[in-house]
C-alpha positions as CSV (number, residue, x, y, z in Angstrom):
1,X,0.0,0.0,0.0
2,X,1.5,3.5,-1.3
3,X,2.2,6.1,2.0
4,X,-0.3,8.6,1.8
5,X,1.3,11.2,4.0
6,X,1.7,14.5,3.0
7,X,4.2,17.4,4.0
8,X,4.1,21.0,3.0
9,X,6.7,23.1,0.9
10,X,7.2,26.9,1.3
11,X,8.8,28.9,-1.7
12,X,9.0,32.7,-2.0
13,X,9.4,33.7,-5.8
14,X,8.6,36.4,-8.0
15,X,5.2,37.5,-8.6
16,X,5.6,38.1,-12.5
17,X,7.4,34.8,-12.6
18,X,4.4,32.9,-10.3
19,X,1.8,34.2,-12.8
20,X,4.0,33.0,-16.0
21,X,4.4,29.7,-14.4
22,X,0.9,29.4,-13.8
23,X,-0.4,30.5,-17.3
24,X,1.8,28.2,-19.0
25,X,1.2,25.6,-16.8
26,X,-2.4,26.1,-17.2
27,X,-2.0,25.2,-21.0
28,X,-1.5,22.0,-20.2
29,X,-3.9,21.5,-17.1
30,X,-1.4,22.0,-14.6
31,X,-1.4,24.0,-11.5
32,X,2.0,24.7,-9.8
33,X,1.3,22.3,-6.8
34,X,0.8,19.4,-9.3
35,X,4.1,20.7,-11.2
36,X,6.0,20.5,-8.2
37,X,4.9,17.1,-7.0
38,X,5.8,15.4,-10.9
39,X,9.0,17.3,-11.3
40,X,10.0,16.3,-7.2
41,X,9.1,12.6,-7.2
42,X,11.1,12.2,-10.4
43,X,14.3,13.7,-8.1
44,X,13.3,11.5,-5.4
45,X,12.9,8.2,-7.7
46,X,15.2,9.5,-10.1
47,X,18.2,11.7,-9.2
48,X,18.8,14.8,-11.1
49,X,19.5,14.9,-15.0
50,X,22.9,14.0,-15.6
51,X,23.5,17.4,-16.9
52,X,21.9,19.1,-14.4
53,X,25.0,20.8,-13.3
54,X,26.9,21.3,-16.0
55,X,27.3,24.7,-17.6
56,X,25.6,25.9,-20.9
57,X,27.3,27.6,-24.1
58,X,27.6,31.0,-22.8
59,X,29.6,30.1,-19.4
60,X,31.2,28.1,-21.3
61,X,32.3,30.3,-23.9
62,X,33.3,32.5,-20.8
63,X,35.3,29.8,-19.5
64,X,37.6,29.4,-22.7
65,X,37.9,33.0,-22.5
66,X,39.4,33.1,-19.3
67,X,41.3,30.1,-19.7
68,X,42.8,31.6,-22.8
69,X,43.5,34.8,-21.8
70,X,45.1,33.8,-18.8
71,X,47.5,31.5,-20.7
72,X,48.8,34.7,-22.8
73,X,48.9,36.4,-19.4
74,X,46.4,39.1,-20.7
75,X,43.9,40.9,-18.3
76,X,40.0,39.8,-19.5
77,X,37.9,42.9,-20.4
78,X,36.0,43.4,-17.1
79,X,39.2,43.3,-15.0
80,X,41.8,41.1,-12.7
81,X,40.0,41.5,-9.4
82,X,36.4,40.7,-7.9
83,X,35.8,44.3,-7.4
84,X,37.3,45.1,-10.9
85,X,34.4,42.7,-12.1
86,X,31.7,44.3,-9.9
87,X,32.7,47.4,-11.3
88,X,32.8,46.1,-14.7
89,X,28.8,44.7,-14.3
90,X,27.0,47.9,-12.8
């Protein structure tokens, strides 16, 4: 016999994001809560995707950069330093 007990989940996020979710969602007669419960059972009987963590084409593409311009011993556009970089994104 399957457990039937229940727990709850809190999540604060975006209000524009909340109603986007829920309008797509809604194209395929989903609400959030039943979104939530497919896509966290699959974790729990499933694990994560095997490229869950790995990084897409633009970090990646940053990556090389870096890599690359470190090996010529050149300074990257935004800077050196962490605060360089902060500076560089505001």
């Amino acid at each position: 016999m399957q457990d039937m007990r229940t727990d709850r989940i809190n999540s604060r996020i975006n209000a524009d994001v909340k109603a986007k979710a829920q309008k797509e969602l809604a194209k395929n007669g989903l609400t959030i809560s039943e979104y939530i419960r497919i896509i966290l059972t699959g974790v729990a009987e499933h694990g994560l995707p095997d490229n869950f963590a790995l990084p897409n084409e633009a970090v990646n593409a940053s990556i090389l950069e870096m890599v690359d311009a470190h090996s010529k011993h050149q300074s990257l556009p935004g800077g050196t330093t962490i605060e360089e970089l902060e500076r560089s994104l505001e």
